[in-house]
N, C-alpha and C positions, 0 to 999 in steps of 0.2 A: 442255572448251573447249581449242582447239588454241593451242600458241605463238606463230603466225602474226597472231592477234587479241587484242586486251587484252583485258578485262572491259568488260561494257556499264557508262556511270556513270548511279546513280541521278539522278536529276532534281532531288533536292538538294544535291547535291554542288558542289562549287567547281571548275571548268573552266579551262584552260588561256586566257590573254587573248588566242589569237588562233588560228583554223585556218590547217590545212595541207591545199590540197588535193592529189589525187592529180592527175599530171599526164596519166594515160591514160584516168579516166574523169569526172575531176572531182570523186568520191564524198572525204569528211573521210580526211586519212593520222592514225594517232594513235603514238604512240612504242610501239615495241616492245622491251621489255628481252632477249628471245631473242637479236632479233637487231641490236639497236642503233642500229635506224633508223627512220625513220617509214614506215610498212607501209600499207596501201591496206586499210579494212575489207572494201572489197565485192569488188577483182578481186585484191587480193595484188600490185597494184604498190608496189614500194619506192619511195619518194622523192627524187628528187636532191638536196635541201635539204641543204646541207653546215651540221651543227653538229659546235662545237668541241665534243670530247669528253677532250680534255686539258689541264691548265695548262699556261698558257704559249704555248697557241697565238692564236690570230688574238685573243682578247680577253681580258681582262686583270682579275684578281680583286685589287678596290681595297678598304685597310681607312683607314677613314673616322675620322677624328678627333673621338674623343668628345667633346671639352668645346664644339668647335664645332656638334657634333650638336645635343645637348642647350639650346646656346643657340638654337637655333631653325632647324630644318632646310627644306630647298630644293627643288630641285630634283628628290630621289628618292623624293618620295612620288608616290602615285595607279599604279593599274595602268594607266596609260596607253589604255585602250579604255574603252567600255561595258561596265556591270556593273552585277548586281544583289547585294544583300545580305540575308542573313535571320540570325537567332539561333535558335535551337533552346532553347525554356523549358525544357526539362527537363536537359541536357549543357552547356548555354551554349556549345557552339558557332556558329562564325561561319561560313556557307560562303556563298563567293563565288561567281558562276555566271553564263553566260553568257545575257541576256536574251530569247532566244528558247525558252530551257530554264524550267520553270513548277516550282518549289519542293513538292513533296510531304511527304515525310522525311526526316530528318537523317538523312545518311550516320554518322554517328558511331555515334546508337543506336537508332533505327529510330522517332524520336517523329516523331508529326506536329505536334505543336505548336510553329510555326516563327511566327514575326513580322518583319514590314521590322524592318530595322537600318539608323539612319542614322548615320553615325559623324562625331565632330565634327571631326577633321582626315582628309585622306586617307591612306591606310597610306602607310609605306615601301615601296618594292616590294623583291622580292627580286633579290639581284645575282647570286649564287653558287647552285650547288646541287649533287648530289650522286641522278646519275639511278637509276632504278631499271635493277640489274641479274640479279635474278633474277625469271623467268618466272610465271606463276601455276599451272603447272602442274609445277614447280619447288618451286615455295612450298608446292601439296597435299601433294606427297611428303613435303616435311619435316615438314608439320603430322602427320601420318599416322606419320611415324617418331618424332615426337614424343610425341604420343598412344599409343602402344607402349612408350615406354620408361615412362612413367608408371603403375606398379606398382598405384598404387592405383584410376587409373582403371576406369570399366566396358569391358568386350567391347569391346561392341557402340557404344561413343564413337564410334572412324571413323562408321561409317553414319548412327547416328542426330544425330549434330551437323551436320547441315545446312553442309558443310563447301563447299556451290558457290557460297555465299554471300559469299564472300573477295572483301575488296575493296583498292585499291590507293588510300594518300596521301600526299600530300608532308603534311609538320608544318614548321611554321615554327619556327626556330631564333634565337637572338641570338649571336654568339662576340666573343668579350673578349681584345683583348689590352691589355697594360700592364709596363714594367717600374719595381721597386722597387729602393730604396736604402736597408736596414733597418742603423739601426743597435740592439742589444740589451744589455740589462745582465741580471744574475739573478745569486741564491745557487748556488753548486756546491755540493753535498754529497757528503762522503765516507765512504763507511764502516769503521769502525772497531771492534774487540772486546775487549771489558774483561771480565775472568774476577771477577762475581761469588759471593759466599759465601752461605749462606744455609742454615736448620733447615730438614728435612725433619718431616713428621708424628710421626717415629719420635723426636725428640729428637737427630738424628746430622746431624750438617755436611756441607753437598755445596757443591758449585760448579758453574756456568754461565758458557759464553759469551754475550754479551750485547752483542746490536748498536747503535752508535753511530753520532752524524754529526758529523762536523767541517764546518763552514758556514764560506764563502770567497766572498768577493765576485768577479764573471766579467763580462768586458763582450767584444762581439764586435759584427761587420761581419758583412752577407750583401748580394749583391744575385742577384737572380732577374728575370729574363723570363717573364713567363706569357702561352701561346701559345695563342689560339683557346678559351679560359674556355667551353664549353654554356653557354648558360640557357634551355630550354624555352619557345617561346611560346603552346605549344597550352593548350586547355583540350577539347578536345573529345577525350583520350583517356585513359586510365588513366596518372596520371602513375608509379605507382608498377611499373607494368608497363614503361612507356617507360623506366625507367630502366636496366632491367634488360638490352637490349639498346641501350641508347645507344653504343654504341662507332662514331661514325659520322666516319671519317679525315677530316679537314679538308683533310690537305696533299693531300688528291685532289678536291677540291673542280671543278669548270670554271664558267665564266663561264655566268651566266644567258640560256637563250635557250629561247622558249617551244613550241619544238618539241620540248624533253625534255618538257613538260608534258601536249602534246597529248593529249586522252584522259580525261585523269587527274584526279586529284582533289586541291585544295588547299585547307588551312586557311586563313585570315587568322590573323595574331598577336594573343593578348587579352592578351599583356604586353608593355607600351609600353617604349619606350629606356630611359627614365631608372628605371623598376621591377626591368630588367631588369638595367641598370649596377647599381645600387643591390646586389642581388642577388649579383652577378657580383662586388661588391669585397666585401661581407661572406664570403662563397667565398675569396675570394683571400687576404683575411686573416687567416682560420683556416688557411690551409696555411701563411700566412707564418711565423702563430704557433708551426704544428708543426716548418718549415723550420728557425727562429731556436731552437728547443728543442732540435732535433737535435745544434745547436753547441756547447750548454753542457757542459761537460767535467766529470769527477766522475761518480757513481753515481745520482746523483737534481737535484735543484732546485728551487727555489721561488724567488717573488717576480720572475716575468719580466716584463720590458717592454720591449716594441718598438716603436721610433720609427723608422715609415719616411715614403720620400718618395717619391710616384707620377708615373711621367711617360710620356710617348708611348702614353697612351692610344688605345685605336683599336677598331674596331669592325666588325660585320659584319651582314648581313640574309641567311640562309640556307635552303632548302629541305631536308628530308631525307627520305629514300623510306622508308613503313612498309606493309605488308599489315596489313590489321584483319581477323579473325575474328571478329562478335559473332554467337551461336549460340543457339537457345533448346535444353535439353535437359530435357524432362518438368516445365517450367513455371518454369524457373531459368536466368537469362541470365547468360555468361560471356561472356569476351572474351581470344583470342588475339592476342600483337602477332609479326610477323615483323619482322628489321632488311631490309630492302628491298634493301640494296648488302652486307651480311655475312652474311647468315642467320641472326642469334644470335635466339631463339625464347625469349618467357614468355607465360605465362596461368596463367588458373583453369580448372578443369575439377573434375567434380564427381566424387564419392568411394565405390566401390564398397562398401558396406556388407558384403558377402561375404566381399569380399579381405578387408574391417581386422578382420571375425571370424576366419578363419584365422590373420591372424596373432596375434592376440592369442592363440587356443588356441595354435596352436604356440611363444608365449613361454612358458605356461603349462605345457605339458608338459616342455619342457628341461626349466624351474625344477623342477618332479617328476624328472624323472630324476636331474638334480642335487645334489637332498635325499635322495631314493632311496640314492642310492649314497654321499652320504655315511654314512650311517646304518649303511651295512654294515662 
């Protein structure tokens, strides 16, 4: 498939909340990450559709006030169109899709066993996102140099992983911001060497150094801002793979506008504000704890306690671009994630039995050569 076209979206997939037509034949324009605009499927006209593609321009990425969030939010729920919804029994994903598109399988993991989903509030929409900028044909390459460097993989991985199968999604994100006012007490410990005396086995006196702590009470101030906190709201991916390329820039973040979407494939969020707050200050406060630990002065520590105070809470709803690879290879299904805007690459891939014999023999023969030659 050429740069010029996205990938066709499965029909259970979650669809962009609104088209864009082309203005020369009428045919759907859908977002193109080659070339950073919306592209015509059928005749290749580009779209005059001006979006913002940087901060700071014509609209404006607002962070929301958590505790007013939380107490009962307003006006930024609902995708604002028609839409359908379904859950996938087996991934528990959510995918949202445009109603004239008929639900088959979940884009996640190729189940059919999909069900209406009615949800008891309407989502938040998302405000911000972060478009896809590398190509699908972009994205093979690396899979493919990626699958190369993986030593242990088979051959014949490229070919036989069904590699045209590559699809493209936003994942819903939450970001957290908040700053702290810690204050912290804790023991310092110092250390110290005192030359003990002592029998050896032999009836003969020897001596050792022998390390001590001197304990000293410490008390100290920190305060920190923490800017844009992740907390994941997918469920329909490998979260332990997604994490692995989560490095996804916030400060590049642009204003939400559903022509980046055109085309494409979107989650809905299955972790709600307040799960996800929740989440996002126990996160915060494990760095606080290691922040205020880093201050205690001395050689070790015990007995820390930090009493901090949280304020200018604030919040965000975010989209971020991932390529999915779910593959069958010789009756075992894996799953590649690409970062959609940085290219950072994980998965599973299955395990060449050949290669990890070789090398096992070849650890096996050093260790002989090794014994070998000592022996002479």
């Amino acid at each position: 498939m050429s740069d010029d076209v996205p990938p066709p979206i499965p029909p259970s997939s979650a669809t962009a909340q609104e088209k864009f037509h082309c203005p020369s034949c009428g045919a759907e324009a859908t977002w193109n990450p080659a070339k950073q605009a919306l592209i015509c499927g059928f005749c290749g006209t580009e779209s005059p559709a001006q979006l913002n593609q940087k901060p700071g321009g014509d609209g404006e990425i607002v962070e929301h006030d958590l505790v007013a969030a939380l107490r009962g939010m307003d006006d930024r729920r609902g995708w604002q169109v028609e839409r359908v919804q379904v859950r996938c029994q087996s991934c528990q994903a959510i995918s949202v899709f445009d109603p004239a598109r008929v639900g088959q399988r979940c884009d996640f993991c190729g189940s059919s066993a999909l069900v209406p989903y009615e949800e008891v509030k309407d989502t938040f929409r998302p405000e911000s996102l972060l478009a896809f900028k590398l190509s699908e044909n972009q994205v093979r390459d690396a899979v493919r140099q990626w699958y190369g460097s993986r030593w242990f993989a088979p051959s014949a991985l490229g070919t036989k992983a069904m590699t045209d199968q590559l699809k493209g999604v936003y994942i819903p994100y939450w970001t957290f911001d908040a700053q702290t006012s810690a204050n912290w007490a804790a023991e310092s410990g110092y250390y110290y060497y005192e030359t003990e005396y002592y029998t050896d086995s032999n009836g003969h006196q020897q001596s050792r150094e022998v390390q001590r702590i001197r304990w000293e009470p410490s008390f100290g101030h920190l305060d920190h801002f923490f800017d844009d906190e992740l907390v994941c709201a997918s469920k329909g991916v490998d979260r332990s793979l997604l994490t692995e390329v989560e490095d996804f820039p916030t400060n590049e973040l642009v204003p939400y506008q559903a022509g980046f979407l055109a085309g494409w494939v979107v989650e809905r969020y299955q972790i709600d504000l307040l799960a996800a707050a929740q989440k996002s200050r126990a996160t915060m406060e494990s760095k606080l704890q290691g922040l205020c630990a880093a201050q205690v002065p001395g050689d070790t520590h015990r007995g820390l306690v930090v009493n901090a105070e949280w304020s200018g809470q604030t919040f965000k709803h975010i989209l971020t671009p991932v390529w999915l690879l779910t593959y069958d290879y010789y009756g075992s299904v894996y799953q590649v994630l690409v970062n959609g805007y940085t290219g950072a690459i994980s998965g599973r891939y299955p395990k060449s039995w050949i290669k990890i014999l070789l090398l096992v023999l070849g650890i096996l023969f050093f260790i002989g050569i090794v014994v070998l030659m000592s022996h002479r």
